[in-house]
C-alpha positions as CSV (number, residue, x, y, z in Angstrom):
1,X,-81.5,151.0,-160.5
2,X,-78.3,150.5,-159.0
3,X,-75.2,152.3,-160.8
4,X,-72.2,150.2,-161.8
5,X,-69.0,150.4,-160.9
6,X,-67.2,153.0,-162.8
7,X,-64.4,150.5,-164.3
8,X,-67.5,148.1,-165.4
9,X,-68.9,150.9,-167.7
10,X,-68.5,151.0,-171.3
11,X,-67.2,154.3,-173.1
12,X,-70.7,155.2,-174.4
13,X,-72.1,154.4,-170.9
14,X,-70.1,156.6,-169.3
15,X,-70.8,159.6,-171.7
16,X,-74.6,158.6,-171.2
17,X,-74.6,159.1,-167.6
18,X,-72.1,162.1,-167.6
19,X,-74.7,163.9,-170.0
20,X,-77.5,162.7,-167.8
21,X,-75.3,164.3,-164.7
22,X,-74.5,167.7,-166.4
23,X,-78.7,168.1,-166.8
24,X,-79.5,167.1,-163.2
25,X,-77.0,169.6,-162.1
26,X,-78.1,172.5,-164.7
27,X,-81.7,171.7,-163.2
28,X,-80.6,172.8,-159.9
29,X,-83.5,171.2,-158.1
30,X,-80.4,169.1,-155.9
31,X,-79.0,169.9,-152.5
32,X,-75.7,170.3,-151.8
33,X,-74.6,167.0,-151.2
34,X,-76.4,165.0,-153.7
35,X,-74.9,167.8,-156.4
36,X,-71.5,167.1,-155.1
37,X,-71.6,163.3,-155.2
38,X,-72.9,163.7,-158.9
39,X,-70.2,166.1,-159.4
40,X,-67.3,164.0,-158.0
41,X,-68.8,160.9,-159.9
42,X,-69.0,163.6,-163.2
43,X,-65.0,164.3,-162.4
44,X,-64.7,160.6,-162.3
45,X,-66.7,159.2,-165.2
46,X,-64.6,162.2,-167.0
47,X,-61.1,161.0,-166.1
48,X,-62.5,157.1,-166.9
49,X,-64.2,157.8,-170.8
50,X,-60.7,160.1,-171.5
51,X,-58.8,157.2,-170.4
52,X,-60.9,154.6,-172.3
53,X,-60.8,156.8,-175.3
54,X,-56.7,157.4,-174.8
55,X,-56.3,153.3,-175.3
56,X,-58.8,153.3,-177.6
57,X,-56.3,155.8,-179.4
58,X,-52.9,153.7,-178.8
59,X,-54.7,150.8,-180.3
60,X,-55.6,152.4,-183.5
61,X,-52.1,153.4,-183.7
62,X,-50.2,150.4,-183.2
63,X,-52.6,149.1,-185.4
64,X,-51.8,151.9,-188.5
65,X,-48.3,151.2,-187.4
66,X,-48.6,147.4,-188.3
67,X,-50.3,147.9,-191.4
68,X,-47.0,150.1,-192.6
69,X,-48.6,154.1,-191.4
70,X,-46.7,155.7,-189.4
71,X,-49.0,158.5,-188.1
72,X,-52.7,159.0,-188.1
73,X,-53.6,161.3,-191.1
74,X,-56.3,164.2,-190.5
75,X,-59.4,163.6,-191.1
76,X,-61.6,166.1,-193.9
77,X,-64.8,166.5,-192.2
78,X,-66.7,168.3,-195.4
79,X,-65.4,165.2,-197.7
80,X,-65.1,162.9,-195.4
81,X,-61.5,161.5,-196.6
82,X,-58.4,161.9,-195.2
């Protein structure tokens, strides 16, 4: 199966084949260029998802902002509220 361009990838796309990358490389059945051109597409899908998931987090602000919040409030994990 051919891989798709990085920029064509959705967010949970490119966390599924960056996990699938971090367990072909902890195998360490791959020679040394094949683990580097995993690795350098790793380093890329990486910078891509944190980018993806940086807009993701502008939107969401603008979009509090609109609605009258001004800041993102924390989020309770054992309550799940704010």
């Amino acid at each position: 199966m051919a891989k798709k361009k990085l920029e064509n990838l959705t967010f949970e796309e490119s966390l599924n084949e960056l996990d699938t990358i971090v367990n072909n490389l902890e195998q360490g059945d791959l020679g040394l260029e094949e683990s580097m051109a995993l690795f350098e597409r790793g380093l890329s899908l990486s910078k891509i998802s944190q980018e993806k998931l940086h807009a993701a987090e502008q939107k969401v602000q603008i979009l509090l902002e609109k609605d009258g919040q001004s800041q993102l409030l924390d989020f309770d994990k054992e309550s799940g509220q704010e």
